[in-house]
C-alpha positions in Angstrom: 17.6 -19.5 -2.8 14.0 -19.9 -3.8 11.7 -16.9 -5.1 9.3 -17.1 -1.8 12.3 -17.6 0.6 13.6 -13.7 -1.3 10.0 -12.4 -0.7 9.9 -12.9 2.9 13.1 -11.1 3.5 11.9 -8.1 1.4 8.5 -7.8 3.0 8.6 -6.7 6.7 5.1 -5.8 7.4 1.5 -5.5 6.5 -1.8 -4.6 7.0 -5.3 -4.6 5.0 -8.1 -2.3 5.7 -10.7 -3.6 4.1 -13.6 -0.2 3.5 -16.9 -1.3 1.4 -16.1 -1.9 -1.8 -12.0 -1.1 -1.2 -9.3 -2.2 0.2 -6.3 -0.9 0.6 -3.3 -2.6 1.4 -0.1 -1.3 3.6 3.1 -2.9 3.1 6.6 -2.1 4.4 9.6 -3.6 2.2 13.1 -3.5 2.0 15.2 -2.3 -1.0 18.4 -4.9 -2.0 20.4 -2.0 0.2 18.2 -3.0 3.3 16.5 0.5 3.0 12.5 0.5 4.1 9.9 1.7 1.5 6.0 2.0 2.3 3.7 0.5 -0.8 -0.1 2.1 -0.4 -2.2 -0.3 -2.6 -6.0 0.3 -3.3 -7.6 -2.4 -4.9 -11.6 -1.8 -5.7 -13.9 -4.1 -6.9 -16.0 -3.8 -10.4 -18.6 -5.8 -11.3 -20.5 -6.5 -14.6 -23.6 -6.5 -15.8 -23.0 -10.8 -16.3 -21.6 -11.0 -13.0 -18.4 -11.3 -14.0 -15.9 -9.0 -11.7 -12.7 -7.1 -12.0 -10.4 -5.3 -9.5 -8.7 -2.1 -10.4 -5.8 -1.2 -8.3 -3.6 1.8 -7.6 0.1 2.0 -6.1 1.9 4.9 -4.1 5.5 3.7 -3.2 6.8 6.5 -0.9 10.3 5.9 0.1 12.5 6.4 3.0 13.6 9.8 2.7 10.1 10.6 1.9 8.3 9.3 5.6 8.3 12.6 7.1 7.0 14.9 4.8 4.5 12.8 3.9 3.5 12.0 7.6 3.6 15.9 8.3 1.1 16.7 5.3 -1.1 13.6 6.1 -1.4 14.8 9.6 -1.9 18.7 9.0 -5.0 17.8 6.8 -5.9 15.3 9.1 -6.8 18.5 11.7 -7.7 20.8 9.2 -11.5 21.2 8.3 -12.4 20.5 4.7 
């Protein structure tokens, strides 16, 4: 089986919200056991003084058995005033 025919199995969905100078990217996956996983990918873009640019990114995998407690908290803050 070839490597890109094995990525499209184990990606099932995306999304990219792109917000000035970030992006963040949403990606559902499956594990080899067929279990879903959620990836939450912010990529932000540096530039140099020589024009030259970089992109620095961070990674959250949240997992399955994680969904609701995460969703819960997200949504609790969401309502509450800062």
């Amino acid at each position: 089986m070839r490597e890109n025919d094995m990525l499209e199995k184990d990606e099932i969905f995306s999304k990219v919200l792109r917000a000035g100078r970030r992006t963040y990217f949403f990606d559902v996956r499956s594990t080899k056991a067929e279990d879903y996983y959620i990836t939450i990918t912010e990529s932000k873009k540096f530039t140099e003084e020589d024009g030259s640019y970089h992109f620095k990114k961070h990674k959250i995998y949240l997992y399955k058995e994680d969904f609701a407690a995460f969703k819960n908290e997200i949504c609790s803050k969401a309502t509450t005033r800062v």
